[in-house]
Each structure stands twice: as C-alpha cells, then as structure tokens.
C-alpha positions in Angstrom: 0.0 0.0 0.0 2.6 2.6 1.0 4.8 1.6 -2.7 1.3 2.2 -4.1 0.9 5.5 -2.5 4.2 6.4 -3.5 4.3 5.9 -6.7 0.8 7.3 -7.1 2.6 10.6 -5.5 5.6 10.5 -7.6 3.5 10.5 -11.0 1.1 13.1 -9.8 4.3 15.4 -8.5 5.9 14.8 -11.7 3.0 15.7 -13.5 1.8 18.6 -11.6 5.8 20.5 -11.9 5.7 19.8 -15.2 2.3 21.9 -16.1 3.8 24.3 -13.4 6.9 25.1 -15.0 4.6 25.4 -18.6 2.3 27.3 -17.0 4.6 30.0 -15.9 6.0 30.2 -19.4 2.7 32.1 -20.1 1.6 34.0 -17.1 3.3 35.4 -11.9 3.2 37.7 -8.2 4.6 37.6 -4.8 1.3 39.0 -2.7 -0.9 36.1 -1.5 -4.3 38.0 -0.9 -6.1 40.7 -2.9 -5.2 44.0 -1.8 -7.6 44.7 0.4 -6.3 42.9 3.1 -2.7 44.9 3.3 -3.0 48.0 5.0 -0.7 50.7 3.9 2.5 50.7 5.8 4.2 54.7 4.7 3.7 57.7 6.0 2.4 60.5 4.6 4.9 63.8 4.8 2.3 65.9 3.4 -0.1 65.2 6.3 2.1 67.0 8.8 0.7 68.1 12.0 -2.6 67.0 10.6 -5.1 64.7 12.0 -6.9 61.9 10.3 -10.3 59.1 11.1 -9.8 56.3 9.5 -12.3 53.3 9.3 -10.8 49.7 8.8 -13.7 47.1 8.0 -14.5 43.9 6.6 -17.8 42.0 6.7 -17.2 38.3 5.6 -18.9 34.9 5.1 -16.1 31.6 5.1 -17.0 28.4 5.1 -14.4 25.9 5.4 -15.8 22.6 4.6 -13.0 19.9 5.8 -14.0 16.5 6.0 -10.2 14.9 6.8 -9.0 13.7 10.5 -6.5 16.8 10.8 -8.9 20.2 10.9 -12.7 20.1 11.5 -15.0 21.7 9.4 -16.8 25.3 10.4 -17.8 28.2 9.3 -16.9 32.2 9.7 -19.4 34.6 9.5 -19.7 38.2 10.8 -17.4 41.3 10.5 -14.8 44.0 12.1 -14.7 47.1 12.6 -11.2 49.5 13.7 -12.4 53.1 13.6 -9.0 55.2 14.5 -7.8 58.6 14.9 -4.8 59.0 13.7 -2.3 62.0 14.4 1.3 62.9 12.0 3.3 65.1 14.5 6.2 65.1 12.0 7.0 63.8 8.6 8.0 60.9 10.0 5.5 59.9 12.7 2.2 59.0 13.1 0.3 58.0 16.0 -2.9 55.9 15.4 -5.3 55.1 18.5 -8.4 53.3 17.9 -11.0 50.1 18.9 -11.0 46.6 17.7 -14.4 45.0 17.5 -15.0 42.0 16.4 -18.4 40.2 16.2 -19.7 37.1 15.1 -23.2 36.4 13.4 -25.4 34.6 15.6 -24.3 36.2 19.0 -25.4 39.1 20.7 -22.4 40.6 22.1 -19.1 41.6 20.2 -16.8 38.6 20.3 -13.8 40.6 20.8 -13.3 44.7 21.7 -9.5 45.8 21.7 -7.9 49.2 22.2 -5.4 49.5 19.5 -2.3 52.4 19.4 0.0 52.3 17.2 3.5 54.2 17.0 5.1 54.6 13.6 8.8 56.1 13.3 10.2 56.4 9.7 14.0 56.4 10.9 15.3 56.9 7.4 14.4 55.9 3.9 14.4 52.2 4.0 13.5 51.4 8.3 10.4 51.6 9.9 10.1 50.9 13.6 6.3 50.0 14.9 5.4 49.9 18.6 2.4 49.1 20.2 -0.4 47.6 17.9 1.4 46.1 14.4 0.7 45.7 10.8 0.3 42.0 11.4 -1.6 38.7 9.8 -1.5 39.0 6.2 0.6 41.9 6.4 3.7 39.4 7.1 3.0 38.1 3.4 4.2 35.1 4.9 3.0 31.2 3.3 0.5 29.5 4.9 2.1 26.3 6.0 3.6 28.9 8.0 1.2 31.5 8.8 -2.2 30.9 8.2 -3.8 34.0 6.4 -7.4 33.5 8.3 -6.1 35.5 11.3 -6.9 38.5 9.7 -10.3 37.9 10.3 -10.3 35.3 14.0 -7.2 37.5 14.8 -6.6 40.3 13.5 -5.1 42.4 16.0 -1.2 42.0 16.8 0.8 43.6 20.0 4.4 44.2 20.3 7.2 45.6 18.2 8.2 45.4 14.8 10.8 46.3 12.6 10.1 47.0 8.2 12.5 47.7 5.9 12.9 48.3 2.5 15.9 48.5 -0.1 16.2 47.9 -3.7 17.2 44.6 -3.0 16.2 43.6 0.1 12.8 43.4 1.6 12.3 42.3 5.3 9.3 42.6 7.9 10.5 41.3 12.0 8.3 41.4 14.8 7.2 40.0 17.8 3.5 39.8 18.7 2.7 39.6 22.7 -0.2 37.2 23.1 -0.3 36.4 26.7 1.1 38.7 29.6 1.7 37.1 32.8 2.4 38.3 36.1 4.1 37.3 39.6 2.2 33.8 40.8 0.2 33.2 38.0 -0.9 30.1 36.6 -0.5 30.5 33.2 1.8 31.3 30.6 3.5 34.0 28.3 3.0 33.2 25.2 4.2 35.4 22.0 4.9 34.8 18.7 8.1 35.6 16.7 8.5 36.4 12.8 11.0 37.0 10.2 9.8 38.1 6.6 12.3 38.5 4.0 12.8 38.5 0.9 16.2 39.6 -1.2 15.9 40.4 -4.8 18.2 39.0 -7.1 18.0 41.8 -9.8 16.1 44.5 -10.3 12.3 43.9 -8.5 10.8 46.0 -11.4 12.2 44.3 -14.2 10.1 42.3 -16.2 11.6 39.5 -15.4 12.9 39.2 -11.9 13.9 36.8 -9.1 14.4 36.5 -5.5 15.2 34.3 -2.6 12.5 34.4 0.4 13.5 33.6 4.3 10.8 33.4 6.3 10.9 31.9 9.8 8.1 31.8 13.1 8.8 31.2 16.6 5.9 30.4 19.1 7.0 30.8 22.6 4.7 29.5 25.7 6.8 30.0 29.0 7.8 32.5 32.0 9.9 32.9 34.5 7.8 34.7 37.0 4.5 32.7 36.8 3.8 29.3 38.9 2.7 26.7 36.7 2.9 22.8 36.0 2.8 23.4 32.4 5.7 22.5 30.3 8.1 25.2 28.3 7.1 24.9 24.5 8.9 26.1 21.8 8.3 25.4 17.8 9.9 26.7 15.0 9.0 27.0 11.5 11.4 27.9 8.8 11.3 28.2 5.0 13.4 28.9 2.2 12.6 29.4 -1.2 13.4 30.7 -4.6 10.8 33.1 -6.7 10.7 33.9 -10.1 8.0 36.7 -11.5 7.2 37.8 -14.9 5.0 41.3 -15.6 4.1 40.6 -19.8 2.9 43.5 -21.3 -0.7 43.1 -21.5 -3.4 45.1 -19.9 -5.3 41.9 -18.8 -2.5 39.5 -17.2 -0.9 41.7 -14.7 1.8 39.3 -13.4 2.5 35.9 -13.0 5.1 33.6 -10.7 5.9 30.4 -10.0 8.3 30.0 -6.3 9.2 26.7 -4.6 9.9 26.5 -0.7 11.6 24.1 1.5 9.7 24.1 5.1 11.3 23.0 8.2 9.9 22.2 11.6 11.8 22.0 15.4 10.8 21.1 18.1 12.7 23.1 20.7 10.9 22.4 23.7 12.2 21.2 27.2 9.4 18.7 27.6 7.9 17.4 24.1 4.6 17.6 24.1 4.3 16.3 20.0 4.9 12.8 18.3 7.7 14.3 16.4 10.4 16.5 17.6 11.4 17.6 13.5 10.0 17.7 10.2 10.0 18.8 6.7 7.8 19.9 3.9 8.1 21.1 0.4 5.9 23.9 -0.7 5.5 24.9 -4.8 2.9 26.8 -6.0 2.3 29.1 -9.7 0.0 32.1 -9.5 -1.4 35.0 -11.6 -3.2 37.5 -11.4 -5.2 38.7 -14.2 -7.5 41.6 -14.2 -9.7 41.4 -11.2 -9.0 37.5 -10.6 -6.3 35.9 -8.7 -5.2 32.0 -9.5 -2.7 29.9 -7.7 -2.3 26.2 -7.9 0.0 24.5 -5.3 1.4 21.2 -4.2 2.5 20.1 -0.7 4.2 17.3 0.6 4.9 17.3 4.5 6.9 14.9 6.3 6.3 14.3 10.3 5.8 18.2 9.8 4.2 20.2 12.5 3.4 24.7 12.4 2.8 26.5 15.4 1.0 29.0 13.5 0.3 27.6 10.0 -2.7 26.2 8.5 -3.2 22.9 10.0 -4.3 21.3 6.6 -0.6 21.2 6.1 0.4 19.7 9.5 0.8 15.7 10.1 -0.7 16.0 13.4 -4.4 15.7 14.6 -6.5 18.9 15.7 -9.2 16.4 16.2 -8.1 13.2 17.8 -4.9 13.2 20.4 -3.5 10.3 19.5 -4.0 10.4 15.4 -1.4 11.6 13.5 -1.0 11.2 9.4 3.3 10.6 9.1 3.5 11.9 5.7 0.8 14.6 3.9 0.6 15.3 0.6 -2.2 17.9 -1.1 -2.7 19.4 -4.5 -4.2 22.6 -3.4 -6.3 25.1 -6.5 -7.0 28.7 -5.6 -9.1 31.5 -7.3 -9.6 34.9 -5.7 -11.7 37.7 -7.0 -11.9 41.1 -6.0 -13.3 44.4 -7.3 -13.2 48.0 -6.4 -15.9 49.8 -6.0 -15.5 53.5 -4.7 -12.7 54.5 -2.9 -11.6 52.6 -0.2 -15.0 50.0 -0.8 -13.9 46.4 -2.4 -16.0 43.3 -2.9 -14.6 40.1 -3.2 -15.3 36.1 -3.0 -12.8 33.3 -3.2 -12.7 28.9 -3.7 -10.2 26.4 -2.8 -9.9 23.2 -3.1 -7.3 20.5 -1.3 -7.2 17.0 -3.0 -5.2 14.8 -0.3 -3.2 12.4 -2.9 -2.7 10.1 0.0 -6.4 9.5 1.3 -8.3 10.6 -1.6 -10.9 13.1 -0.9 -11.5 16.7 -1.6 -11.6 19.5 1.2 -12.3 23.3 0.5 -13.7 26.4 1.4 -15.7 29.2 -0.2 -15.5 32.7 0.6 -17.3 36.2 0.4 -16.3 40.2 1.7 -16.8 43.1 1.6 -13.5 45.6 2.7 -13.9 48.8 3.3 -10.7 50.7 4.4 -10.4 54.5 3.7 -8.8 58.0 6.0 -11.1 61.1 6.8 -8.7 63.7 6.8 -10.1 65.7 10.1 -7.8 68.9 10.2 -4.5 70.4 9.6 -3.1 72.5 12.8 -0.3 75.1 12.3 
C-alpha cells in the first residue's frame, strides 16, 4: 500500500511540476491576498501636523468545509470594525489610536473589543520601527504552511514591536506579537509569537523578469519565568526557504505571474515534548497569476512528520481532532481562485474557492469565501 501510494505521489508530482513550469512560461506575483487585506504601511509627509479618522472594515462569510481527520469543518461569518484617529506630529511619525471590534453572526455581544495604538517612526528611507499595535496577519505576506492567512479575520489584532525595511534589493518585515502577559504567581503562561519576513531580490524587482530568494521563519513561545505553573516550556519553529521567479508581460489583462518553490522545516525546541515528532520537513511549490480582477494559484504540498505553530493545519501531520492520530507523511494538491473588485474608494468586494485533494487519502476538502473591505482615512484637520 505505502509503494502504491508512492508511486501514485511520484507521478502526480511529476505531472503537476511539469504543467507548473509550462504554466509560468505564459503568465506570476509575490502577494498572496487581494489588496484589500494589506494595509498601507508609509507615512504621509504631506499630512504633517494634521489629524486623520480612519475606518478599517470587513464583513465576511467563510465556510471551510473539511471532512479529513487533521482540521474540523466550520464556518466564519460576521465582520470587524477598527475606527481610528490618527495624528502625524512630524514627517516621519504618526500615532494611530483606535477600537478593535470584532463580532460574530449569531451572537449578541461583540466577540472581541481591543484598544489598539499604534507608534510609527520612519528612521530613514528604508527602516520603519512600529510599537504598540502592528501591521500584522496578512501583512507578514508570509506562506500558509507557516502562517495561516485567516487571522486576519479570527485574529486580527497584533501587540508588540516590529521592525520593516525596504531597499532595492532587500525586503524584510520582523516582529514580535505579545499574546499572553503574565504576572508574579500566575498560573498560566507568556505566550508570543516571533516572525522574520524577508525577501532579497536577485535583480532589479521592477524588471520584467525578476527573481528573488524568500527567508521566512516563526517562533511560538509558551513560557515564563515569574508565573507558577505545571505546564511544560514549548517552543516550535518553522522555517522556510525558497526561490521566486515573476514575470510582468505586457498586457493590460494578465498583470503578473510567478511560479516560487519553498523548503519548510519544523523543530521542536521544547524542554518537555509535548508532540509525536520533535522535526520535520515539507516542500511547498505553488504558480499564480493575477489577471484583471482574478487571482489564481495552484500549489502542491508534501509534509513529512511536519508540525506549524501558527500555519494552517491542513498542512500539519498532526491531529486537531483526535490526540492520539497523526497522518506521518501529507501530501495535497491545493487550487486557488480569488476575486476582488473595487468599488469607490476605499469599498472592495470580493469572494474566493479552494480546493485540497489529499493524494494520499483521496478526498476533496475546500472552502468558499465572500467580503466586503472597506478601508479609507477622513482627513479631520491640519493645525499650524
């Protein structure tokens, strides 16, 4: 059964790369979300001593319909809202303080309500320093076997620090998000999770052709020094590498297309471990393009004894169902299609399908989406 099953895997594989690499002969992008989901990380010089509202918003409907022994099946439905004031005491500073609510269809009371302020210091052309309430989730632009995109809309809000830069040839986004304070005597645990975003262009990013090499990395850390607890110290850490190449064509309709390839590791750095494996590996490839008002990816995964503290678990070998199940080896052909379209300024309407076909166990999991984003700054006054 297992030659069967690999050999099954090794023609599908060698099938699936081969209509990749032809694919992206034709059509590529390094985003994985429509815009709408990225908020805009400069500042403004012209909005000097000026103070702004702005409104962050997204109403949403996402059904994930799962049916394997790894993730349960369920459904997202309701929306969020960040209203914010937000202050530019100098060219290179803004201050943003705000509300996070966040409420579910189907109960009375908001799910979630968290004060947000921000800090935002430009300390020169290519290195922003963030404190206080980050540009997090989808922000990160970070894979999903490592970072699962659907905290933008379960969790949404981040806390810490974090560090952005940008250079002609080198991209990078580092942070730390705070998720659990602790203090003297408690019986719980600090937990926070770490993050390194990079990406280093090989030649010009602009160029019609154009690659780079990708470094991303997450640390989840549940722990403390101070706190009086039975539980265990747990550390995980993902890590991926991988090697992008993009093509802009000149035509009005097929904006860009890609096709990238990333080696995923997994450790277990833990003093007592908690999980069946201690280390792992996967192997991520996936072509996109984007093409008018339509996004379209098609990925393949294969996962051995591979574990993410933050990723989706679709990709994991481990059971968020049953304790004691685990799947050694995972392997998924994966078909996304996004849509979005603006409407006014700041208003965009969107829906979005995937499919996983699990090449080991043979079924089909997916999830349908639809959301409305509406993100746009009130411009309040300029004092002198």
């Amino acid at each position: 059964m297992q030659i069967m099953r690999t050999i099954n895997t090794y023609f599908v594989t060698k099938y699936l790369l081969t209509a990749l690499l032809l694919f992206s002969c034709v059509i590529i992008g390094a985003q994985y979300n429509p815009p709408s989901f990225y908020q805009n990380k400069n500042i403004d010089t012209t909005l000097e001593n000026s103070l702004v509202f702005r409104i962050e918003n997204s109403n949403f409907l996402k059904n994930n319909e799962y049916f394997n022994d790894i993730i349960q099946g369920y459904t997202l439905i309701g929306y969020f809202i960040n209203p914010k004031l937000t202050f530019y005491p100098a060219k290179n500073a803004k201050i943003e303080a705000g509300v996070h609510f966040l409420k579910y269809s189907g109960i009375d009371n908001f799910t979630k309500a968290i004060p947000t302020l921000t800090f935002h210091y430009k300390a020169s052309k290519s290195t922003d320093i963030i404190l206080g309430t980050l540009y997090g989730t989808t922000n990160h632009e970070m894979i999903e076997p490592l970072f699962r995109y659907e905290y933008f809309y379960t969790d949404n809000v981040e806390n810490g620090l974090q560090f952005l830069f940008d250079t002609p040839v080198y991209r990078g986004d580092i942070w730390i998000n705070w998720q659990q304070f602790i203090f003297k005597g408690e019986d719980k645990q600090e937990i926070f999770t770490l993050g390194l975003s990079n990406k280093i262009f090989l030649n010009h990013r602009e160029n019609r052709h154009s690659f780079s090499i990708s470094l991303q990395s997450v640390f989840v850390h549940q722990g403390g020094q101070i706190n009086e607890t039975s539980k265990s110290l747990v550390t995980l850490n993902n890590t991926a590498l991988g090697l992008n190449y993009t093509y802009k064509p000149e035509n009005r309709f097929i904006k860009s297309a890609s096709i990238e390839s990333f080696y995923v590791g997994f450790i277990d750095m833990s003093t007592d471990y908690q999980l069946p494996y201690i280390q792992g590996y996967g192997i991520y490839t996936n072509a996109s393009v984007k093409a008018s008002y339509f996004d379209f990816r098609v990925s393949h995964w294969y996962g051995d004894y591979f574990v993410s503290g933050r990723g989706h678990p679709i990709f994991t070998t481990v059971s968020t169902i049953y304790k004691s199940y685990s799947e050694p080896q995972r392997a998924l052909i994966s078909s996304r299609l996004m849509f979005e379209k603006n409407i006014l300024k700041g208003l965009d309407i969107g829906a979005g399908f995937e499919s996983y076909f699990d090449l080991y166990n043979y079924y089909v999991d997916y999830w349908y989406m639809f959301y409305i984003n509406f993100n746009r700054d009130f411009f309040i006054k300029k004092f002198k």
